[in-house]
C-alpha positions as CSV (number, residue, x, y, z in Angstrom):
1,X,23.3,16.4,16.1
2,X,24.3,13.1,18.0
3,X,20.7,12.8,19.1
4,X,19.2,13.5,16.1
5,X,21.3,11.1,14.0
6,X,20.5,8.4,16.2
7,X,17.1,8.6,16.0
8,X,17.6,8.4,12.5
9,X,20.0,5.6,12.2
10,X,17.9,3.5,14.5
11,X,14.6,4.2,12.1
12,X,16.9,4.0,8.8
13,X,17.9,0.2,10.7
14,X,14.9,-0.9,11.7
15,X,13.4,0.3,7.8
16,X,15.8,-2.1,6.4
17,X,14.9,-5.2,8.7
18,X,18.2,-5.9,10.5
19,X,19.0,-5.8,14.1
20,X,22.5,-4.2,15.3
21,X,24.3,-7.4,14.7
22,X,22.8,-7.8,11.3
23,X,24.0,-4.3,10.6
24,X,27.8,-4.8,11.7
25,X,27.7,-8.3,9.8
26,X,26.8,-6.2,6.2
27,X,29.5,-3.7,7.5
28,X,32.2,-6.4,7.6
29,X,32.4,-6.1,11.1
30,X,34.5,-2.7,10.3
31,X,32.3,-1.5,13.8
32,X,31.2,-4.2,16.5
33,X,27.8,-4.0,17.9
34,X,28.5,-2.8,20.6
35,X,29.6,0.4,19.1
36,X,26.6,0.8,16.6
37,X,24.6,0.6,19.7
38,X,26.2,3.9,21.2
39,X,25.5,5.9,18.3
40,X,22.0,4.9,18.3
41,X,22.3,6.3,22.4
42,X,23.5,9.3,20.8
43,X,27.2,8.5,22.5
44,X,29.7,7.8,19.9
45,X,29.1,9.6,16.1
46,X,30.8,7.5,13.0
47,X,33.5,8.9,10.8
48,X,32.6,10.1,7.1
49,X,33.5,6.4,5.6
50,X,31.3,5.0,8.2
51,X,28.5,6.9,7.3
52,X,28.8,6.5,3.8
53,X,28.9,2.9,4.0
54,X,25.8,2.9,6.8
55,X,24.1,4.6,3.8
56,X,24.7,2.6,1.2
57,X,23.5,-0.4,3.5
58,X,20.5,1.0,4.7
59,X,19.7,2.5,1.2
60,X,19.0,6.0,2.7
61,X,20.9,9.1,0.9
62,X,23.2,10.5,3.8
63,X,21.2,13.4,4.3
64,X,18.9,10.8,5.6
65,X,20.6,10.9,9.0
66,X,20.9,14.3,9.2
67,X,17.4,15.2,8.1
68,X,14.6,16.4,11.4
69,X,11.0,15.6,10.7
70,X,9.2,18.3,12.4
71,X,6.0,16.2,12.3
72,X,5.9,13.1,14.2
73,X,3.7,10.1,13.2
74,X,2.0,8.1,15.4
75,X,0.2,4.5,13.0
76,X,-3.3,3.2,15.1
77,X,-5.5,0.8,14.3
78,X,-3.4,-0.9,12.0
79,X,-4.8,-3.7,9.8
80,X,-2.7,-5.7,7.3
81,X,-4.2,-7.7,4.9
82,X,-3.8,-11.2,5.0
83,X,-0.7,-12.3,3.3
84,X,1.1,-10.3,5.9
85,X,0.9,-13.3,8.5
86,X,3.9,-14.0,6.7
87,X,6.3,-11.8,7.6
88,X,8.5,-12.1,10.3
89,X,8.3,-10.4,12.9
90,X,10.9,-7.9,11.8
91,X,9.6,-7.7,8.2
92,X,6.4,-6.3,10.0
93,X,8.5,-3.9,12.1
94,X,10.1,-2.8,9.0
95,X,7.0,-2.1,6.9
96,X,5.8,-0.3,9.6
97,X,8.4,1.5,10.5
98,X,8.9,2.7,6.6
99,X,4.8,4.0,6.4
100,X,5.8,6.1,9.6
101,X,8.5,7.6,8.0
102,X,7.1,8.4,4.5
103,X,3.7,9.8,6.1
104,X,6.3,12.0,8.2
105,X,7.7,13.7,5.1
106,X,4.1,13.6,3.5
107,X,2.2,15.6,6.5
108,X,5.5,18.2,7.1
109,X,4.9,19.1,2.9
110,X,1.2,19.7,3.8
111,X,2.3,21.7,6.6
112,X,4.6,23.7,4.6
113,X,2.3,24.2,1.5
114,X,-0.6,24.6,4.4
115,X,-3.0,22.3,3.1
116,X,-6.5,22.2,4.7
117,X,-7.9,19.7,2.1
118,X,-11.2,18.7,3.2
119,X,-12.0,14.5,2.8
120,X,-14.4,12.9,1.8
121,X,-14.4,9.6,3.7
122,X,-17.3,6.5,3.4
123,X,-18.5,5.3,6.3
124,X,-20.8,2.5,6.1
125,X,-23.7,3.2,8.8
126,X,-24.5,-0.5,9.6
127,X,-22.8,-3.5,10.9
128,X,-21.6,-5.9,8.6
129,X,-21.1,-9.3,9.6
130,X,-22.2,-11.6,5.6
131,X,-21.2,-11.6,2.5
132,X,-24.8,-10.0,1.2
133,X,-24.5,-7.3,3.5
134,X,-20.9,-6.7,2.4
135,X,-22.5,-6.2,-0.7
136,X,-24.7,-3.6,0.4
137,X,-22.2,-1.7,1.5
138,X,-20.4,-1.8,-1.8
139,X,-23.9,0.0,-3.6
140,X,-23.9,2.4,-0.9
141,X,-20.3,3.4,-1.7
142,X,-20.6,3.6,-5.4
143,X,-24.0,5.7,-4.9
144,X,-22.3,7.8,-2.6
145,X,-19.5,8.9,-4.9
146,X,-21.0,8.5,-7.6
147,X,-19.2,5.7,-9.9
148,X,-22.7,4.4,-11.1
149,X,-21.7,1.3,-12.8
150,X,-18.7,1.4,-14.6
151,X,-15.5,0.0,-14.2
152,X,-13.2,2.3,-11.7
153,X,-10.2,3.6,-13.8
154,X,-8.1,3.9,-10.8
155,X,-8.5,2.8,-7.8
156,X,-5.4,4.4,-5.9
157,X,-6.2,7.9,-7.8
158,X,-9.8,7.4,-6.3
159,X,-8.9,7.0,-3.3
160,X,-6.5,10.1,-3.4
161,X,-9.1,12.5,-4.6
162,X,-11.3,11.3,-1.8
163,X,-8.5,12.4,1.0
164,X,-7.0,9.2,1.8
165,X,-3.1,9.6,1.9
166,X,-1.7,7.0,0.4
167,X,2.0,5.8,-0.1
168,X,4.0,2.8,-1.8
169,X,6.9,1.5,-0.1
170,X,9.4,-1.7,-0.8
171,X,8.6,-4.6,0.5
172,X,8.5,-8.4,0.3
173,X,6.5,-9.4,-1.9
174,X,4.3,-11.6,1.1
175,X,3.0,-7.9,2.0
176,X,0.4,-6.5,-0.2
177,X,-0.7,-3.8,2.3
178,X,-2.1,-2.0,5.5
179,X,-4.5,0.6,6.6
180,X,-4.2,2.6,9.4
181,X,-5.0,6.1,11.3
182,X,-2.8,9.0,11.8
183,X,-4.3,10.5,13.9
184,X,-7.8,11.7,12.2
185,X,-6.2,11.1,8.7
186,X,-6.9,7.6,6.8
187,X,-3.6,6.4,5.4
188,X,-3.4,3.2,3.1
189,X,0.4,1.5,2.4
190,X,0.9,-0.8,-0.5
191,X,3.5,-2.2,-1.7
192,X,5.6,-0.7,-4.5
193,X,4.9,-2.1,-7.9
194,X,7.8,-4.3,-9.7
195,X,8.0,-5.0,-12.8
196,X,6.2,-8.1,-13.5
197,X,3.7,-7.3,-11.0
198,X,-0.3,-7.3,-12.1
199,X,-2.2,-4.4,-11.1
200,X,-5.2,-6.1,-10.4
201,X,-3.8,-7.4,-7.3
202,X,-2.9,-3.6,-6.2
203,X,-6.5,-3.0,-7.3
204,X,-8.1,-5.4,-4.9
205,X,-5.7,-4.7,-1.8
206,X,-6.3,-0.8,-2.4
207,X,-10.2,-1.6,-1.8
208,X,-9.4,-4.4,0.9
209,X,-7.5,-1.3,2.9
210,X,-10.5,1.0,1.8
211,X,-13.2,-2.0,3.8
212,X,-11.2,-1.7,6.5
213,X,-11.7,1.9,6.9
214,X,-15.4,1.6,5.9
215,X,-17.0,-1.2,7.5
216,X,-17.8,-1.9,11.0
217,X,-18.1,-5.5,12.1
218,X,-19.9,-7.4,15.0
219,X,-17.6,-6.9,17.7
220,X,-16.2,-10.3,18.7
221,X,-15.7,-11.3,14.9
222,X,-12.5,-13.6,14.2
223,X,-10.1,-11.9,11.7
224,X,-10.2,-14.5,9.2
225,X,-14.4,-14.2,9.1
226,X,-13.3,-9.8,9.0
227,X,-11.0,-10.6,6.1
228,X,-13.6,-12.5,4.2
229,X,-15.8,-10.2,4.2
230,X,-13.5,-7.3,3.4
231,X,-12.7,-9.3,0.3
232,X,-16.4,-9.5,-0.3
233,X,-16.9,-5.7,-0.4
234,X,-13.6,-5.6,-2.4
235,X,-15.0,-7.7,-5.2
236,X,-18.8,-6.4,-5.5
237,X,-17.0,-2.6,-5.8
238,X,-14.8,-3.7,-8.6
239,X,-17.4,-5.8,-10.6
240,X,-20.5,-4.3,-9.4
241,X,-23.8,-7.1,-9.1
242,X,-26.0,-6.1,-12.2
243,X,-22.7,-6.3,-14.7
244,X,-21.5,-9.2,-12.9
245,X,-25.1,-10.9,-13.6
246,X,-25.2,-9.8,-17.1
247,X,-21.3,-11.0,-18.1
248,X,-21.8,-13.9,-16.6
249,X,-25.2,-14.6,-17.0
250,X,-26.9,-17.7,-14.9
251,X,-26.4,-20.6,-13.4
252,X,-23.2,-22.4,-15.3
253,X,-20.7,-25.2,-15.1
254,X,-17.6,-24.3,-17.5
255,X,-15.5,-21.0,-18.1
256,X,-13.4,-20.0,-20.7
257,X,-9.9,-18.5,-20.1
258,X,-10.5,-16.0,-23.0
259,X,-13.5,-14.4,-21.6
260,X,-11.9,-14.3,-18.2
261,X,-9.4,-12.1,-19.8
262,X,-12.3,-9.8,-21.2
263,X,-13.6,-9.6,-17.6
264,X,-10.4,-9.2,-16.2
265,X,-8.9,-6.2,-18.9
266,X,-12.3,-4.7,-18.6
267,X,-13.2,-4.7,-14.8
268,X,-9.7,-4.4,-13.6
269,X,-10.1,-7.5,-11.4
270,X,-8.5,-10.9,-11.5
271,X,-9.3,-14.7,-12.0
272,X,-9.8,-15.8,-8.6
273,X,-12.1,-12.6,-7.7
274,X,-14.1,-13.1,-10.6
275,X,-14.5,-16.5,-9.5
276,X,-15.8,-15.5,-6.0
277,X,-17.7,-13.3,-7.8
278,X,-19.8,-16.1,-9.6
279,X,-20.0,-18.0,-5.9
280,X,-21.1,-15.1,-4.2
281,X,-23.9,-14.3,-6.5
282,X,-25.3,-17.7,-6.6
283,X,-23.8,-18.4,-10.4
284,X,-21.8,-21.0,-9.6
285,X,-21.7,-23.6,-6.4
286,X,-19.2,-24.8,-4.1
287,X,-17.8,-28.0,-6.4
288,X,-17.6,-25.8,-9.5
289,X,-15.6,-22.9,-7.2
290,X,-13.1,-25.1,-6.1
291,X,-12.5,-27.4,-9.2
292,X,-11.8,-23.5,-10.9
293,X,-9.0,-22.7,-8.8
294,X,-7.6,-26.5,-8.5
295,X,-6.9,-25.5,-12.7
296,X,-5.8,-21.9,-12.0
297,X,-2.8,-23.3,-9.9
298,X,-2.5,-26.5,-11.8
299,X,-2.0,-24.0,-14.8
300,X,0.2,-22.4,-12.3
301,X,-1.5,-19.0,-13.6
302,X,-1.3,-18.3,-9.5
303,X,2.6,-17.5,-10.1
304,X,3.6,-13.7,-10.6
305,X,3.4,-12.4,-14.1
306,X,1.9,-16.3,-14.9
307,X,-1.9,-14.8,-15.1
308,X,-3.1,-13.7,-18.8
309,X,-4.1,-10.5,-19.1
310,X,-3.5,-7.1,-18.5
311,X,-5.9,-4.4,-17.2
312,X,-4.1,-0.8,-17.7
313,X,-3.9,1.5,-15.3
314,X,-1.4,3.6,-13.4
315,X,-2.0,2.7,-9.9
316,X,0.5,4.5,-8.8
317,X,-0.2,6.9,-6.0
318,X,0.8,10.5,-7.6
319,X,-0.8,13.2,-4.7
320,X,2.7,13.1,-2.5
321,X,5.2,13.7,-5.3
322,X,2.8,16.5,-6.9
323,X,2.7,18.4,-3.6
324,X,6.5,18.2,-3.7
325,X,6.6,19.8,-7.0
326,X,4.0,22.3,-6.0
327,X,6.0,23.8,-2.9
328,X,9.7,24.2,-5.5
329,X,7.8,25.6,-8.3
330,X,6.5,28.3,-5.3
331,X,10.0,27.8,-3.6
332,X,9.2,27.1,-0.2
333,X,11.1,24.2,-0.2
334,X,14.7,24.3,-1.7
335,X,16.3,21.6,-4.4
336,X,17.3,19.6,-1.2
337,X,14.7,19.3,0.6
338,X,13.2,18.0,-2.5
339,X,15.4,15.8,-2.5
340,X,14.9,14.4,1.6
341,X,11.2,14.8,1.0
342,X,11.5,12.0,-2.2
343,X,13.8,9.9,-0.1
344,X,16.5,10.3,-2.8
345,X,20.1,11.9,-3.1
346,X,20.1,15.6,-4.0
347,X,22.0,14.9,-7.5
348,X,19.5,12.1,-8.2
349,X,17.2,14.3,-7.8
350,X,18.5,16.7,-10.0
351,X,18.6,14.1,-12.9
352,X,14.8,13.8,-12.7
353,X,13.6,17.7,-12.5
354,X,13.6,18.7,-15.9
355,X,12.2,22.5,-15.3
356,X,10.4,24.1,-18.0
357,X,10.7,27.6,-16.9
């Protein structure tokens, strides 16, 4: 037990950012250091009060600690999207340590229900290293799958039904999301929606994540040039060329903030893409690019919640908490491992059921 509850507190720690003195500074210094640090050795165990109070400040349910993944998670070939440069070096530790965690409760429910879904990844054959050939690869995606040229409903759902696992954690809002491999499984983490939140943004780092998994790059290429040009594939999937051309017809010098919100609650996609959009497809040129977004932030329409319109969607990755009903309703899991596999507390847990038969 003493092992295994270290392991645990040390992940449940390093999930909420904080380093062992951190930790016994939220805990009133009730514990030094120094003793936190033997129960993450697995040499000292805390009290019941202890524990309760190490759970309400690492916002895990106690069961948390007592909890033993039998599938261990390993994150490669990690990619964050660009935002991330501005977490701390901790923040990043966090984030990464909370994806490893929630894909370790995601793969040991596939396990249990035994789960041999096949996936139905894209991979882009050739090397993209411009904006036009980014493009490309966007057509070859939409012809592949088959999303013609309509607007895509939902992004995250699309991405689900294609076999990428994906999960939502919290985070600061400087972290919109990552891709990476577990082992030959695609995963995608974004961060949890709040309340004033636009989903367009979700929309676009869903598909960043997605061009990342996709798209092969001249070896050698700077990740600011990789980023561009995953933003580039990101934007011709969500407004796809021959719409783009006929919304926005040619060549043109003034928008509207009106029919920006027609293209935005339509195409799911937001101001600034749409004005990439127009660069990228020759509509517009360089001058009238940048004086667009010098009045987006003069507007201050860059703010959260500040940008009119609203595209409706879910976006809300669904897959993982489905499974989890799946396996009660054929009760190979009990009530509380429900519970550890949500990340909630047994009773919450309860609250939320609501069984129909």
């Amino acid at each position: 037990m003493e092992s295994n509850f270290a392991n645990r507190l040390i992940t449940a720690r390093k999930m909420a950012g904080l380093s062992l003195q951190n930790l016994a500074d939220r805990l009133g210094n009730v514990v030094s250091k120094q003793s936190l640090n033997k129960y993450e050795q697995g040499k000292m165990k805390p009290d019941s009060d202890l524990l309760i109070s190490l759970s309400s400040i690492l916002n895990v349910p106690v069961d948390f600690f007592f909890s033993e993944p039998s599938v261990a998670v390993d994150l490669t070939n990690v990619d964050f999207r660009k935002y991330s440069s501005k977490l701390s070096k901790t923040e990043l530790e966090a984030v990464e340590e909370k994806a490893k965690e929630a894909f370790e409760r995601y793969f040991e429910l596939e396990n249990i229900l035994n789960l041999k879904e096949p996936a139905s990844y894209f991979d882009y054959p050739l090397i993209v290293s411009n904006a036009k050939e980014a493009e490309e690869a966007a057509k070859a995606l939409r012809n592949e799958w088959n999303l013609g040229y309509d607007p895509i409903p939902d992004v995250v759902d699309m991405l689900e039904d294609k076999g990428y696992k994906v999960v939502e954690i919290e985070a600061p809002d400087s972290f919109d999301g990552l891709k990476a491999n577990a082992g030959n499984q695609r995963v995608v983490v974004l961060r949890k929606t709040l309340k004033d939140d636009d989903l367009v943004r979700k929309r676009f780092t869903a598909l960043h994540e997605l061009a990342h998994h996709s798209l092969t790059f001249p070896e050698g290429t700077e990740p600011k040039v990789e980023e561009k040009l995953c933003h580039s594939f990101a934007c011709a999937l969500l407004y796809p060329e021959d719409m783009a051309r006929k919304d926005l017809h040619k060549e043109r010098f003034h928008f509207y903030q009106n029919e920006l919100i027609f293209i935005k609650e339509r195409w799911g996609i937001s101001f600034p893409a749409i004005f990439s959009r127009a660069l990228q497809l020759g509509i517009i040129n360089d001058y009238v690019y940048k004086q667009l977004h010098l009045v987006y932030r003069k507007r201050k329409l860059h703010e959260t919640g500040k940008e009119p319109g609203r595209y409706l969607s879910k976006e809300k990755p669904i897959r993982f908490e489905r499974l989890i009903y799946l396996a009660l309703g054929k009760e190979l899991i009990s009530v509380n491992e429900a519970a550890y596999f949500t990340g909630t507390s047994v009773w919450r847990f309860r609250e939320q059921m609501q069984p129909m038969v």
